[in-house]
ROMARKOL-685025 format. One record per residue (C-alpha): residue number from 1; residue in three letters; x, y, z. Coordinates in steps of 0.05 Angstrom, whole numbers, plus 32768, in hexadecimal, padded with zeros to 4 digits. Example, Ala and Ser with C-alpha at 12.3 -4.5 7.8 and 13.67 -1.06 7.14 Angstrom:
BEGIN
<node><nr>1</nr><rest>ALA</rest><x>80F6</x><y>7FA6</y><z>809C</z></node>
<node><nr>2</nr><rest>SER</rest><x>8111</x><y>7FEB</y><z>808F</z></node>
//
This chain:
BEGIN
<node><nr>1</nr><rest>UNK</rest><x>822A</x><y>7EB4</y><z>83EB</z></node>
<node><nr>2</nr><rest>UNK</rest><x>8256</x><y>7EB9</y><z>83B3</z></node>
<node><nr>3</nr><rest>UNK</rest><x>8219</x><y>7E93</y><z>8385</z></node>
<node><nr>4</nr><rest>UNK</rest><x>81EA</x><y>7ECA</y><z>83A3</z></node>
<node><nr>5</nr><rest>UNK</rest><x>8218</x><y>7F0E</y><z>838F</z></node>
<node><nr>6</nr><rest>UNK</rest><x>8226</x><y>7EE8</y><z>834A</z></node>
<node><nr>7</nr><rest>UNK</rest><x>81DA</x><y>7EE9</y><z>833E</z></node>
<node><nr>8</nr><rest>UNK</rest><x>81D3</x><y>7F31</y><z>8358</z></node>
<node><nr>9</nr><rest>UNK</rest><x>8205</x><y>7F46</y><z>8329</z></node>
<node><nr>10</nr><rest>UNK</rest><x>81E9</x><y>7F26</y><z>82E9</z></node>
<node><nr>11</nr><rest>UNK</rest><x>81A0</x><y>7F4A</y><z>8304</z></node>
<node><nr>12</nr><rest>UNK</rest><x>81C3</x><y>7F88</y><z>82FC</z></node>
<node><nr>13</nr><rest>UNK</rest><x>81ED</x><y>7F80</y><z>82BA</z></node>
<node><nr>14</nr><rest>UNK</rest><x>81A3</x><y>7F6D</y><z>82A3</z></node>
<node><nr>15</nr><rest>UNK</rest><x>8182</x><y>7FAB</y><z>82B8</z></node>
<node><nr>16</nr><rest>UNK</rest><x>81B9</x><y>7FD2</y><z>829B</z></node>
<node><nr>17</nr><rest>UNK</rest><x>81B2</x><y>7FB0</y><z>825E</z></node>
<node><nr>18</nr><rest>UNK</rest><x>8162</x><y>7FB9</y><z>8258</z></node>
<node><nr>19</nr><rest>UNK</rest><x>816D</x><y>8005</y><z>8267</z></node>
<node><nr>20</nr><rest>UNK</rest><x>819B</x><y>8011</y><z>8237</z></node>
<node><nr>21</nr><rest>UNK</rest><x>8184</x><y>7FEB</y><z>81FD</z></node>
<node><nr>22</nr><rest>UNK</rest><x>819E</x><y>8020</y><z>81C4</z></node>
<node><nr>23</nr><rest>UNK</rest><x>81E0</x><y>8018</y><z>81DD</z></node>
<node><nr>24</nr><rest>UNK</rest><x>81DD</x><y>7FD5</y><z>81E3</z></node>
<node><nr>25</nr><rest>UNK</rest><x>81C3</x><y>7FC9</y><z>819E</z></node>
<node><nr>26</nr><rest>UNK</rest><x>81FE</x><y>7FFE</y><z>8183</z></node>
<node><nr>27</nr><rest>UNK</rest><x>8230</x><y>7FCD</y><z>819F</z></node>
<node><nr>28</nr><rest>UNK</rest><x>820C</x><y>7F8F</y><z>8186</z></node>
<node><nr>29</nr><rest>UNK</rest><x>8212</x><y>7FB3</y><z>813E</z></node>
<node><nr>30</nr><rest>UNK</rest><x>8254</x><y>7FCA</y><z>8142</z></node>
<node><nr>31</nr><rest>UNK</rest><x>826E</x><y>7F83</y><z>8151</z></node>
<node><nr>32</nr><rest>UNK</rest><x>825B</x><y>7F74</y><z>8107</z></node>
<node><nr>33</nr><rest>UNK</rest><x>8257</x><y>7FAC</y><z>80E1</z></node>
<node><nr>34</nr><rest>UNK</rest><x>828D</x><y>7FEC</y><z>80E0</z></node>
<node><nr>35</nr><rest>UNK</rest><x>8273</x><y>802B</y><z>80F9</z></node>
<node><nr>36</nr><rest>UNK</rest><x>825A</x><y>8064</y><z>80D5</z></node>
<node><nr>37</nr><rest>UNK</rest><x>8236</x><y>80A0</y><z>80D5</z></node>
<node><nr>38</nr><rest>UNK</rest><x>8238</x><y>809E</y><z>8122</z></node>
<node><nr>39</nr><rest>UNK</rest><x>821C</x><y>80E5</y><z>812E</z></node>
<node><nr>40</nr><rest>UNK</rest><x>81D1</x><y>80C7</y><z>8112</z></node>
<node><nr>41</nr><rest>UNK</rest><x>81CA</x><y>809F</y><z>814C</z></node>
<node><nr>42</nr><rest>UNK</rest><x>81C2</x><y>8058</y><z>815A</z></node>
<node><nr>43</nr><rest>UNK</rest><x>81C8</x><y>8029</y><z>811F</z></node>
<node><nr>44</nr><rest>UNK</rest><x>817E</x><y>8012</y><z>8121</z></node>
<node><nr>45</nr><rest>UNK</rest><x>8171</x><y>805A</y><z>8108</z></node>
<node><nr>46</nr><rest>UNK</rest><x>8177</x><y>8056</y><z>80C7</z></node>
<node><nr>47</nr><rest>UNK</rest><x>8180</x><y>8000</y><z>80C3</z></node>
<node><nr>48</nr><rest>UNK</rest><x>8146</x><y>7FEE</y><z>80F4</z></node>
<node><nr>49</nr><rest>UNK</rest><x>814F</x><y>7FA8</y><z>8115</z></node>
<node><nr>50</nr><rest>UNK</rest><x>8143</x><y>7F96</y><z>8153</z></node>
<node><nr>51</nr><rest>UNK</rest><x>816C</x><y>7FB0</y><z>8186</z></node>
<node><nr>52</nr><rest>UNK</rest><x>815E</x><y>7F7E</y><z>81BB</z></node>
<node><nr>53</nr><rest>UNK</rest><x>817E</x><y>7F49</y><z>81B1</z></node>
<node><nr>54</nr><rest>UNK</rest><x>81C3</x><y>7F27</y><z>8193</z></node>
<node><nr>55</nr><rest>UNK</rest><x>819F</x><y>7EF2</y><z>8165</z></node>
<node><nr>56</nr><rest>UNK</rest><x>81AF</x><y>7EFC</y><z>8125</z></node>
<node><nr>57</nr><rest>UNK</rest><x>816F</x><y>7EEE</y><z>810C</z></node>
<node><nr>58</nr><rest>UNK</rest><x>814E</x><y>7F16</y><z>8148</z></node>
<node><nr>59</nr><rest>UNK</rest><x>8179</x><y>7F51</y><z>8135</z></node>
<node><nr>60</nr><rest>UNK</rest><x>8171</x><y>7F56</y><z>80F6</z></node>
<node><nr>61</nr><rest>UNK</rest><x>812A</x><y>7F4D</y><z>80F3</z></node>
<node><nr>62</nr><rest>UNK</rest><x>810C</x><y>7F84</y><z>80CD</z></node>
<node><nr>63</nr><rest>UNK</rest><x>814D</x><y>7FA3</y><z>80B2</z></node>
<node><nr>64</nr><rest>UNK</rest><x>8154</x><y>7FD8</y><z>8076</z></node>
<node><nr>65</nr><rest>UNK</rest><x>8187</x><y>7FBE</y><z>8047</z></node>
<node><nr>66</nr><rest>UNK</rest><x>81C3</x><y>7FEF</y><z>8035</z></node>
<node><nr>67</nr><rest>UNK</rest><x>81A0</x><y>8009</y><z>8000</z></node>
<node><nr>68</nr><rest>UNK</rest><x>8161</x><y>8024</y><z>801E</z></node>
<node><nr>69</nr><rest>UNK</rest><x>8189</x><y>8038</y><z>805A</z></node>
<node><nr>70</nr><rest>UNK</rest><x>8198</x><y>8081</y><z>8040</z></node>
<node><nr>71</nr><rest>UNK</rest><x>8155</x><y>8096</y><z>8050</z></node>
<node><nr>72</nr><rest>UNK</rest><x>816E</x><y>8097</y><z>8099</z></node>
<node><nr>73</nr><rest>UNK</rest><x>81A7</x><y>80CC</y><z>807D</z></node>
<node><nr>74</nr><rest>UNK</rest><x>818F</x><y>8110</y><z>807F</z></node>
<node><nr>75</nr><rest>UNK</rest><x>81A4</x><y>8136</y><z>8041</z></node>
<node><nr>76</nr><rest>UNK</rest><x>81C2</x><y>80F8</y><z>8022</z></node>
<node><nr>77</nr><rest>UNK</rest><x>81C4</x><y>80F1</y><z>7FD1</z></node>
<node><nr>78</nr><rest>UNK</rest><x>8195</x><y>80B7</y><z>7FCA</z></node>
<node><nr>79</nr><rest>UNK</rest><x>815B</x><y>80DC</y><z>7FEF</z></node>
<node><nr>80</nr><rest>UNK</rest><x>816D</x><y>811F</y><z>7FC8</z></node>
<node><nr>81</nr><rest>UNK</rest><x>816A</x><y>80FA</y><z>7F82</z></node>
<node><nr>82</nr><rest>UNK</rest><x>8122</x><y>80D2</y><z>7FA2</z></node>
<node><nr>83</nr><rest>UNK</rest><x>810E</x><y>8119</y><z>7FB2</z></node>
<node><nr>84</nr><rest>UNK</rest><x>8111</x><y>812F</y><z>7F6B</z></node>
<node><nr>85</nr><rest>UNK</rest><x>80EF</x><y>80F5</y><z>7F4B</z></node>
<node><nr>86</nr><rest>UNK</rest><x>80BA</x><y>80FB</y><z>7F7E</z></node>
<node><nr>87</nr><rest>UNK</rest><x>80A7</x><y>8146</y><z>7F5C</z></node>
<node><nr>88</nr><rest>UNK</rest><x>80BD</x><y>812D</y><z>7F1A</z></node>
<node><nr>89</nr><rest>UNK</rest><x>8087</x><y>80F5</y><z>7F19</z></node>
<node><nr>90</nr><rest>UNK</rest><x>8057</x><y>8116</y><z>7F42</z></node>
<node><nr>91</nr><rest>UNK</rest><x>804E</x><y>80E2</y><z>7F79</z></node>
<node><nr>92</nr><rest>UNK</rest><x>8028</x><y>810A</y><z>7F9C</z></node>
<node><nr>93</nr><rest>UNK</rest><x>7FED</x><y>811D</y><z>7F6F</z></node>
<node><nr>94</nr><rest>UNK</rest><x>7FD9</x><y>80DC</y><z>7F84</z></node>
<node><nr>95</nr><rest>UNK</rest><x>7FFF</x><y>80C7</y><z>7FC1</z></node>
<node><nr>96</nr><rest>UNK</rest><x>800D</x><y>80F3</y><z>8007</z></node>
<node><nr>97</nr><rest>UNK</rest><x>805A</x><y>80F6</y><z>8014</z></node>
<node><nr>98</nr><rest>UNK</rest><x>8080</x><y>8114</y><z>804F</z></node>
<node><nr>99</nr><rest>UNK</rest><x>803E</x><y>8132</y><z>8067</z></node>
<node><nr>100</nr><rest>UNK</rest><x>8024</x><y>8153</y><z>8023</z></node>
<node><nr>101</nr><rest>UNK</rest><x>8004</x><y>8135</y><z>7FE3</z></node>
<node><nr>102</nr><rest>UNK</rest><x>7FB2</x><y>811C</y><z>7FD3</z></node>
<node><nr>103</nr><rest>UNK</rest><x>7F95</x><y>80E4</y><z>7FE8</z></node>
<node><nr>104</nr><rest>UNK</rest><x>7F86</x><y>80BC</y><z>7FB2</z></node>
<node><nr>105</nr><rest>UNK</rest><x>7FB5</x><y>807E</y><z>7FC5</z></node>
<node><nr>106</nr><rest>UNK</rest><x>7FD7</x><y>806B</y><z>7FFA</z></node>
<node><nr>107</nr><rest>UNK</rest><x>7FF3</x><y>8096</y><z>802C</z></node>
<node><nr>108</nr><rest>UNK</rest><x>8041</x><y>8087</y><z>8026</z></node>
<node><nr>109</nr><rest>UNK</rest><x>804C</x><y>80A0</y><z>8068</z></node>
<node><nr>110</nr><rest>UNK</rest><x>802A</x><y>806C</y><z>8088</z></node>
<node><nr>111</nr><rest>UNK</rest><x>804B</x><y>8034</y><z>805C</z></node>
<node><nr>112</nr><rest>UNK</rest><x>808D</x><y>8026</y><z>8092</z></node>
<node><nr>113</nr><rest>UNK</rest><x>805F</x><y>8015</y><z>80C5</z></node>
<node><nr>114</nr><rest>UNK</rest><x>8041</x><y>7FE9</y><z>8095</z></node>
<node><nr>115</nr><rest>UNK</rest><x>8072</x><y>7FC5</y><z>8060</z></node>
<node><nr>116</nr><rest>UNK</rest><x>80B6</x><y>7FBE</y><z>8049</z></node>
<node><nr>117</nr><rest>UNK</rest><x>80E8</x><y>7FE9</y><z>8022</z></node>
<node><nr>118</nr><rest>UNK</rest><x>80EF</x><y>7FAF</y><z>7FF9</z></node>
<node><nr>119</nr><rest>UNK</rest><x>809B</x><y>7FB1</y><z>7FE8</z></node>
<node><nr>120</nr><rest>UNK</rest><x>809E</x><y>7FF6</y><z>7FE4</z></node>
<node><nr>121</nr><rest>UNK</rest><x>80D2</x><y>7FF3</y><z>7FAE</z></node>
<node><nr>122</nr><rest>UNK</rest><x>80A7</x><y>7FB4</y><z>7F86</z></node>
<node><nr>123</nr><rest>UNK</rest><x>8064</x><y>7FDB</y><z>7F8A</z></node>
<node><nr>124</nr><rest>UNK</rest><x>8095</x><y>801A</y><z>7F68</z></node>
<node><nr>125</nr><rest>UNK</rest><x>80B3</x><y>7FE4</y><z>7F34</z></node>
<node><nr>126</nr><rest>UNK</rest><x>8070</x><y>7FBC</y><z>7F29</z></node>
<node><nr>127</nr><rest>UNK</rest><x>803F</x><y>7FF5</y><z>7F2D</z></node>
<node><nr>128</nr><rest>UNK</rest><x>7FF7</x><y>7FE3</y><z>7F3D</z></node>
<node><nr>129</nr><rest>UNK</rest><x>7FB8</x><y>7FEF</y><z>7F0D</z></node>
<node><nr>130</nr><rest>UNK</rest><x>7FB1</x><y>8031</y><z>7F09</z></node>
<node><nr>131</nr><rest>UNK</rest><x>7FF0</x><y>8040</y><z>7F22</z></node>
<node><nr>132</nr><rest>UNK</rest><x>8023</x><y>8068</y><z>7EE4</z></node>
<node><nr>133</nr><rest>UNK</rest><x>8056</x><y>8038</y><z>7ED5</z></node>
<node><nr>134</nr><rest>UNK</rest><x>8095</x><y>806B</y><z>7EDD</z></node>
<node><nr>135</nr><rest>UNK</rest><x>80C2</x><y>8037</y><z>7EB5</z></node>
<node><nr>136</nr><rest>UNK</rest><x>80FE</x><y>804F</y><z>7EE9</z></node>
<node><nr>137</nr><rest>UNK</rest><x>8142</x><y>8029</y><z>7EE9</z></node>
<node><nr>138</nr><rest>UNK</rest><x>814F</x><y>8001</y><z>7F37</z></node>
<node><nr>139</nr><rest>UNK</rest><x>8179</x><y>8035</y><z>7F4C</z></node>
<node><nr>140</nr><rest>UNK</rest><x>8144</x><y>8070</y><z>7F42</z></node>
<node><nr>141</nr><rest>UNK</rest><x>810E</x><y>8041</y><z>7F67</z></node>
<node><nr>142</nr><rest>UNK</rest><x>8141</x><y>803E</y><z>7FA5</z></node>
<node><nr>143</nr><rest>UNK</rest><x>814D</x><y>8084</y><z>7FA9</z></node>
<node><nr>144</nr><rest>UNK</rest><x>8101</x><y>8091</y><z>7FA1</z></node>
<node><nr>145</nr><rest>UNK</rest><x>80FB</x><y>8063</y><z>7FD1</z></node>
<node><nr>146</nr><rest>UNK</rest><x>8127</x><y>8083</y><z>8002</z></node>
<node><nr>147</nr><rest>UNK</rest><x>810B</x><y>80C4</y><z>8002</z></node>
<node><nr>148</nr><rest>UNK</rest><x>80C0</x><y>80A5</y><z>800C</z></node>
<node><nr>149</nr><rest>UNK</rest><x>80E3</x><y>8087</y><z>804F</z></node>
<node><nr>150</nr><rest>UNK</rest><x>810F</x><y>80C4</y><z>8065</z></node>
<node><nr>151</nr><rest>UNK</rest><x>80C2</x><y>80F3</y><z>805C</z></node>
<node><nr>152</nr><rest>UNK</rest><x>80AD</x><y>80C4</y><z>8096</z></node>
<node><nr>153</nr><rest>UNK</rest><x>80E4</x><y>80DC</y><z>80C2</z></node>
<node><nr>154</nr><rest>UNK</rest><x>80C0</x><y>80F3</y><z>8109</z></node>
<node><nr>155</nr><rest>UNK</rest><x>807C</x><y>80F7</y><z>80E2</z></node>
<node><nr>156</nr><rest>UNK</rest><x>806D</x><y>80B8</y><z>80CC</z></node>
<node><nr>157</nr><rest>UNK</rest><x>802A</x><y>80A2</y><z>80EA</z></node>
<node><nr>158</nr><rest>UNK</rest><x>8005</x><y>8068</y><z>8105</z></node>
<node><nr>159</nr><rest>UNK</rest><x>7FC7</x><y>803B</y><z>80F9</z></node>
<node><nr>160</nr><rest>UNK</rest><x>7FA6</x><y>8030</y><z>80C4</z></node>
<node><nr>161</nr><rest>UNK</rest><x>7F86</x><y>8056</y><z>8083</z></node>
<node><nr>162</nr><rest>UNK</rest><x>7F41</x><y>806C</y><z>8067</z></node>
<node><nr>163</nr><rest>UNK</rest><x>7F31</x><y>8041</y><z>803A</z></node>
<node><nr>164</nr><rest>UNK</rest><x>7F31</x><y>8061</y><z>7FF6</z></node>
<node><nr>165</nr><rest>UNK</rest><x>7F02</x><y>8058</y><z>7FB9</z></node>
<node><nr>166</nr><rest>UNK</rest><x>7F05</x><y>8015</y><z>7F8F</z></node>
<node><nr>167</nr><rest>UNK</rest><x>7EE8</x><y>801D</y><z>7F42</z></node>
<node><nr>168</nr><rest>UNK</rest><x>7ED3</x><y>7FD7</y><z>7F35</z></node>
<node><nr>169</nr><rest>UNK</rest><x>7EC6</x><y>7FC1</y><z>7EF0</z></node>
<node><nr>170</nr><rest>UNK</rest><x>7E76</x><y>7FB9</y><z>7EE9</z></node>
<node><nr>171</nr><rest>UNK</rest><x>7E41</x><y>7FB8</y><z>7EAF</z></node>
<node><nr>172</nr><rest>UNK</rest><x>7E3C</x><y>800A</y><z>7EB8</z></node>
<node><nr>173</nr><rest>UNK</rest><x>7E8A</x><y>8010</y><z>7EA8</z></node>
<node><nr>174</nr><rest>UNK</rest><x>7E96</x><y>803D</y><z>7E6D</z></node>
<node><nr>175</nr><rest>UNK</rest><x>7E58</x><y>8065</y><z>7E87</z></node>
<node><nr>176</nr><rest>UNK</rest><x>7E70</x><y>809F</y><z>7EA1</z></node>
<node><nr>177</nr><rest>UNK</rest><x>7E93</x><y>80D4</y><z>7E6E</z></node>
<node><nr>178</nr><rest>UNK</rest><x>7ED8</x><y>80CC</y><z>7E8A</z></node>
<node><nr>179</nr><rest>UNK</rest><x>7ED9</x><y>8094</y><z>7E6B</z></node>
<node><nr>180</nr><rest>UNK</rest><x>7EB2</x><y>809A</y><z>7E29</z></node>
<node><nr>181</nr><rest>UNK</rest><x>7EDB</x><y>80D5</y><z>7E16</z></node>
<node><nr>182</nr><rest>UNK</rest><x>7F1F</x><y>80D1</y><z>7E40</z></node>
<node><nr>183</nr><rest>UNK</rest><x>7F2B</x><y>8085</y><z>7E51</z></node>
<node><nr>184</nr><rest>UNK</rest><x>7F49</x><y>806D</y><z>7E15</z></node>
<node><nr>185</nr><rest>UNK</rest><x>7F82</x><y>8093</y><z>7E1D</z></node>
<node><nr>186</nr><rest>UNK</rest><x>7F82</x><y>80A9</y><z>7E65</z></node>
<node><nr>187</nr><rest>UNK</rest><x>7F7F</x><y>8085</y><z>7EAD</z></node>
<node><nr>188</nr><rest>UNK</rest><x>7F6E</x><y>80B9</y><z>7EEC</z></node>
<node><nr>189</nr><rest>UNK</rest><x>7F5F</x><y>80A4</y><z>7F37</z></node>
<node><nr>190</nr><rest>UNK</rest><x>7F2D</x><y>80D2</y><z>7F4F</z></node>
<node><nr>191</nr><rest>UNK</rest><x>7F05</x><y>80D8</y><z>7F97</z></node>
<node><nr>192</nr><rest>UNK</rest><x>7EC4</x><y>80CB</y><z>7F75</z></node>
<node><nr>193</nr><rest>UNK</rest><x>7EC4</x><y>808B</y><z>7F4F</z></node>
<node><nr>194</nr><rest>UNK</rest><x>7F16</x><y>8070</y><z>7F64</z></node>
<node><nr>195</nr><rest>UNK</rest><x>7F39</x><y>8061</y><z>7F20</z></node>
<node><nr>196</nr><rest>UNK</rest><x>7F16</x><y>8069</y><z>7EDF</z></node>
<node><nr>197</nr><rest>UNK</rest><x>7F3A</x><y>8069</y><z>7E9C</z></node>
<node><nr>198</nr><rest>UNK</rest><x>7F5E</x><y>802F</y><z>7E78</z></node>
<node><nr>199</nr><rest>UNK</rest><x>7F88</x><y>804E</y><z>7E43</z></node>
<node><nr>200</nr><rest>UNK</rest><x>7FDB</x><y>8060</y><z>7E55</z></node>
<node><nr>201</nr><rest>UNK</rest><x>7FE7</x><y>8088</y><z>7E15</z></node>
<node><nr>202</nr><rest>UNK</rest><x>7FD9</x><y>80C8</y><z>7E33</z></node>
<node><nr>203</nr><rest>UNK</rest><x>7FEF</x><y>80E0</y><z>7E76</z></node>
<node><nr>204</nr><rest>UNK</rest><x>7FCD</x><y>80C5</y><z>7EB7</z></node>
<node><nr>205</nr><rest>UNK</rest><x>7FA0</x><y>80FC</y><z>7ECD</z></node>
<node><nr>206</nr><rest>UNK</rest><x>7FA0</x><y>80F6</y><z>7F19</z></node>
<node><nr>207</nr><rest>UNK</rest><x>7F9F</x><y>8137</y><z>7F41</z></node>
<node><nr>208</nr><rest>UNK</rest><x>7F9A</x><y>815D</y><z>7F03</z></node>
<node><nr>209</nr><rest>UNK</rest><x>7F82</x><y>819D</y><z>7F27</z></node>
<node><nr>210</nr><rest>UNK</rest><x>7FAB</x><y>818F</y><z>7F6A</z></node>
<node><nr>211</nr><rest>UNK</rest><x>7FE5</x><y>81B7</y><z>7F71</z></node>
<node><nr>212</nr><rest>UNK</rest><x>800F</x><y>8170</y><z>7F71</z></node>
<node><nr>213</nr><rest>UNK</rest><x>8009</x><y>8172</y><z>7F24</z></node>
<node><nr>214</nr><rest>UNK</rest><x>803A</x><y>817D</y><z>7EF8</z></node>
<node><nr>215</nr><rest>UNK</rest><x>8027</x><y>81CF</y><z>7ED3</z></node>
<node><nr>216</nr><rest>UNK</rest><x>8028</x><y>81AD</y><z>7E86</z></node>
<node><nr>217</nr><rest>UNK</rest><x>7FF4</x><y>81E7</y><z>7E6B</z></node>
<node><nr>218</nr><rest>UNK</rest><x>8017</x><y>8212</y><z>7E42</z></node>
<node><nr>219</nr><rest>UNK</rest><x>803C</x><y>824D</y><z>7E6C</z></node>
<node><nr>220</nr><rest>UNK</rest><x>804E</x><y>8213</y><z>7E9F</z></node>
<node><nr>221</nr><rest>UNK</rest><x>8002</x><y>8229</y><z>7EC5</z></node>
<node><nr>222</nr><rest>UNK</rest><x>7FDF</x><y>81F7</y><z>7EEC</z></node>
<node><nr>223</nr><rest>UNK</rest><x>7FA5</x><y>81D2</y><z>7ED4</z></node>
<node><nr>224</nr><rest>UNK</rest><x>7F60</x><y>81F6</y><z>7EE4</z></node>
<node><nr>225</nr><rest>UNK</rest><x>7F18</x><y>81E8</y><z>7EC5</z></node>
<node><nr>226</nr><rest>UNK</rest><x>7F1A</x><y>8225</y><z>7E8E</z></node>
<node><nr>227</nr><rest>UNK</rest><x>7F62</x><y>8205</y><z>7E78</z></node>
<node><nr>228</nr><rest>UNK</rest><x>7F45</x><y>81C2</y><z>7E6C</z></node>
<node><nr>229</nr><rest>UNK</rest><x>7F11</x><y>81DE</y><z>7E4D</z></node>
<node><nr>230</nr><rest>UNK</rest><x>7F3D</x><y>8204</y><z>7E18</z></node>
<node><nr>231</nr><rest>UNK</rest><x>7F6A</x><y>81C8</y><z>7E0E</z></node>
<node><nr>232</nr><rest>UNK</rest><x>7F2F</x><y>8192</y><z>7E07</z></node>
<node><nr>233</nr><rest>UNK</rest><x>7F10</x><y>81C4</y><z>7DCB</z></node>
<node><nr>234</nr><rest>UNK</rest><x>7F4F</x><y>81C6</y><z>7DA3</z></node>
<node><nr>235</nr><rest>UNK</rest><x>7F87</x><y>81A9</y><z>7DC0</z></node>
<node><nr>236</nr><rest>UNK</rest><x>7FBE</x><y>81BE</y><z>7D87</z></node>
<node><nr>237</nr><rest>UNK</rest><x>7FA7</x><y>820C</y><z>7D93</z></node>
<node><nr>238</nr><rest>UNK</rest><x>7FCE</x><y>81FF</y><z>7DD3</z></node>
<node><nr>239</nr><rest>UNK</rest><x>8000</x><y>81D4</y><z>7DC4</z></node>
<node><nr>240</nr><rest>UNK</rest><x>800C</x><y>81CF</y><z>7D7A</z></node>
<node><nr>241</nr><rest>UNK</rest><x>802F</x><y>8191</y><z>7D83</z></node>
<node><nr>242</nr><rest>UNK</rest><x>8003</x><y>8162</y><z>7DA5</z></node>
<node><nr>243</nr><rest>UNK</rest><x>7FDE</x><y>8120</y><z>7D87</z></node>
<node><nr>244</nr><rest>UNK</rest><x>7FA4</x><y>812F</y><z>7DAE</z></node>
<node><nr>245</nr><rest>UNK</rest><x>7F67</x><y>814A</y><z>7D84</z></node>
<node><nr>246</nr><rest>UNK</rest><x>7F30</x><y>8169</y><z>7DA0</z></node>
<node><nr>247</nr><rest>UNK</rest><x>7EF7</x><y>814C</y><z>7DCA</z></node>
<node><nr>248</nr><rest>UNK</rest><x>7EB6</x><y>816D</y><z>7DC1</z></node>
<node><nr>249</nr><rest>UNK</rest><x>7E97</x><y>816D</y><z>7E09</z></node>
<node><nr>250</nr><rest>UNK</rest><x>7E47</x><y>8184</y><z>7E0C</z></node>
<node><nr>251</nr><rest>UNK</rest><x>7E3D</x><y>81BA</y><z>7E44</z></node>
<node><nr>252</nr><rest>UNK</rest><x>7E28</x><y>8180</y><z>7E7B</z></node>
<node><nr>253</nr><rest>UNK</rest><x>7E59</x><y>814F</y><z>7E6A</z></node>
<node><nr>254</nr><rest>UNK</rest><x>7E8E</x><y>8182</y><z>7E78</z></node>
<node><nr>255</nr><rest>UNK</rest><x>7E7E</x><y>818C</y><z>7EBD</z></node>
<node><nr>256</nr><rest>UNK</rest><x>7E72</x><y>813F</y><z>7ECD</z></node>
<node><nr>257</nr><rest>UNK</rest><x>7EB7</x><y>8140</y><z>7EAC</z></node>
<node><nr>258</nr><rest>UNK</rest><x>7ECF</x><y>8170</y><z>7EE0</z></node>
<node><nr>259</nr><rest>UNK</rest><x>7EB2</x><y>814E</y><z>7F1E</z></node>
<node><nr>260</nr><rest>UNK</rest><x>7ECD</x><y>8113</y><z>7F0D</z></node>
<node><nr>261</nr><rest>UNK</rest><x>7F13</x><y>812E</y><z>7F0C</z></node>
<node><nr>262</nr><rest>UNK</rest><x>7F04</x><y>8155</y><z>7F44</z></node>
<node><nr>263</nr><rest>UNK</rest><x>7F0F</x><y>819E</y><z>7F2F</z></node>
<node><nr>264</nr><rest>UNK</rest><x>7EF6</x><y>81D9</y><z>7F54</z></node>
<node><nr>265</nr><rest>UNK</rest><x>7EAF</x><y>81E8</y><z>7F51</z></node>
<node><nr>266</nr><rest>UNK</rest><x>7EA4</x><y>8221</y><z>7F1E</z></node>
<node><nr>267</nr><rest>UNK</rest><x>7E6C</x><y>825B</y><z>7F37</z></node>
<node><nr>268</nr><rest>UNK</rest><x>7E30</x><y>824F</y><z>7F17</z></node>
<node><nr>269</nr><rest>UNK</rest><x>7E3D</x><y>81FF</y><z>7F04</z></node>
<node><nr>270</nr><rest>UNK</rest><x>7E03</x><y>81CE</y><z>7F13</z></node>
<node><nr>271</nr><rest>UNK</rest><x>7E1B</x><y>818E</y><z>7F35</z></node>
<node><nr>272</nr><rest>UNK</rest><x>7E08</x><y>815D</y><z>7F0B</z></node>
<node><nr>273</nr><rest>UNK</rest><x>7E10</x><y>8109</y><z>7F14</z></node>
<node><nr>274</nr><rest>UNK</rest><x>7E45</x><y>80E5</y><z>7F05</z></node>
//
């Protein structure tokens, strides 16, 4: 009998345990690790893990170190200063974030479901092909880092993403007027033909005429067709400083140029090839 209410009693300490696995993974924490910022929640809020079990290895399985942890803080100075170097840089000219951005690379709200912090931070530190390499110190790339996690807060979705356009190199490459006149100095990623451009001397060109770019014409204006236009005929009548000269553009080859960096059709413009 005594063998019988012994096992009845372990069945329910179970099933209290299984229903109340956020509390149970708290306590598992807490006999580690000193509390803080108990008014978030649950530990595995901002640290992940796995709350299910008392393994070491089991729990900790998946964790966000420290450092990438603030993304879980609202408000929190890491995510504020990632905030700012996400407009600084632009990230989203070519990236969505927190729900708002183009679509020319990956969709960094989908990346949690997908990677690490620790990748996240290598692909910032390490950029890829046509990717601007930033040149940011490791504690910037953390903080950038954090605020790309803490804009996936409650919106982050699931599955997986269209794939995007790949610009191999072929026998045609140099073709295409992007770049005969612009890709010596200039990379861009565009919807059309993916990443064009080898040179890094002048600025990467992605999302020029998004609202995600930086306003760098003169009066701090966004980029639009007739503004290129201007600056590509005599670049120093706009900005008497610069070491770009000008780049004579025939009538057609300007508007293959602006399909290929995706501006906004101009009345009256014939859509030529690429």
């Amino acid at each position: 009998m005594a063998t019988g209410r012994a096992f009845l009693t372990a069945l329910a300490v179970l099933a209290v345990l299984l229903c109340c696995g956020s509390g149970r993974a708290a306590d598992s924490c807490l006999r580690c690790h000193p509390p803080h910022y108990r008014g978030l929640g649950s530990c595995v809020g901002c640290h992940r893990g796995d709350p299910r079990s008392d393994r070491l290895r089991v729990a900790h399985y998946g964790l966000v170190a420290a450092r990438f942890s603030w993304s879980g803080v609202p408000g929190s100075a890491p995510v504020e200063r990632g905030n700012r170097l996400l407009e600084t840089f632009a990230c989203r000219r070519c990236h969505n974030a927190a729900g708002r951005g183009n679509r020319l690379a990956s969709n960094l709200d989908l990346l949690p479901a997908g990677t690490t912090p620790e990748n996240l931070f290598a692909s910032i530190d390490a950029p890829a092909l046509q990717m601007p390499d930033f040149k940011l110190e490791q504690g910037a790339i953390t903080d950038l880092v954090n605020a790309l996690l803490a804009g996936t807060k409650g919106s982050a979705k699931k599955g997986k993403e269209t794939p995007r356009v790949v610009h191999f190199e072929t026998a045609g490459k140099g073709e295409n007027v992007f770049e005969k006149k612009c890709g010596p100095c200039h990379k861009v990623l565009t919807a059309a033909l993916g990443g064009v451009g080898r040179g890094s001397v002048g600025p990467n060109l992605s999302g020029l005429f998004s609202e995600f770019y930086p306003p760098t014409v003169a009066g701090k204006e966004r980029w639009s067709a007739p503004a290129l236009e201007k600056w590509l005929k005599n670049p120093r009548q706009s900005r008497p400083s610069t070491q770009m000269r000008p780049v004579p553009l025939k009538k057609e080859e300007l508007e293959r140029l602006l399909q290929i960096l995706d501006a906004p059709p101009r009345p009256g413009a014939s859509k030529a090839a690429l």
